[in-house]
N, C-alpha and C positions, 0 to 999 in steps of 0.2 A: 515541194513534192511530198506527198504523202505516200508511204509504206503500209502504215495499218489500215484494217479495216476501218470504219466508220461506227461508230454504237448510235441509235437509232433508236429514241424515246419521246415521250408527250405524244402516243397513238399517231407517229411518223411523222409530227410537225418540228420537230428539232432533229438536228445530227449534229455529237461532239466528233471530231477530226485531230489528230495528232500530225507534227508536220516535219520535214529535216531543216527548214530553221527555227526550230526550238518553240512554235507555238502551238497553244493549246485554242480550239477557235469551236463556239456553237454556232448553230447554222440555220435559219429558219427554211426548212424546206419547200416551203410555199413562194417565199420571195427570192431566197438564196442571201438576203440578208444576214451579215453579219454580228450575231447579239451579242455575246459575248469572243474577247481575243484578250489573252494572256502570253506571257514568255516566260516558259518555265525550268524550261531546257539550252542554254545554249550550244549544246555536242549534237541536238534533233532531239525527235521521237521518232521511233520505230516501231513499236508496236500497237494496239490498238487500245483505246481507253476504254470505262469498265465504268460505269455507275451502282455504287452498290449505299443504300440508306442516304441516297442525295450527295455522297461525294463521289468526284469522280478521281479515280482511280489511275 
C-alpha cells in the first residue's frame, strides 16, 4: 500500500513511490514497468520521496 504521494520526474516518464513494505520502487510511467526496487525500510514508508541533486530522499 502506498501512503505518500508519488514524486514525478524525467518530464513525467518515471515516478519514485514509497511503500508499507518497506520498498522504494521507480516506475516508468509509459509502460508501468518496474526500473528500479530497493528494501530499505522494513517498519514501511510513509511519506513521500524527494529527489533533490540526483538522490533521492
Amino acid at each position: 500500500m502506498i501512503y505518500g504521494s508519488p514524486f514525478v520526474y524525467d518530464n513525467g516518464r518515471m515516478v519514485i513511490v514509497g511503500s508499507t513494505d518497506g520498498c522504494l520502487r521507480i516506475l516508468n510511467t509509459q509502460s508501468g514497468e518496474i526500473v528500479c526496487e530497493t528494501k530499505v525500510d522494513g517498519n514501511g514508508l510513509f511519506s513521500s520521496p524527494v529527489v533533490y541533486l540526483n538522490f533521492i530522499l
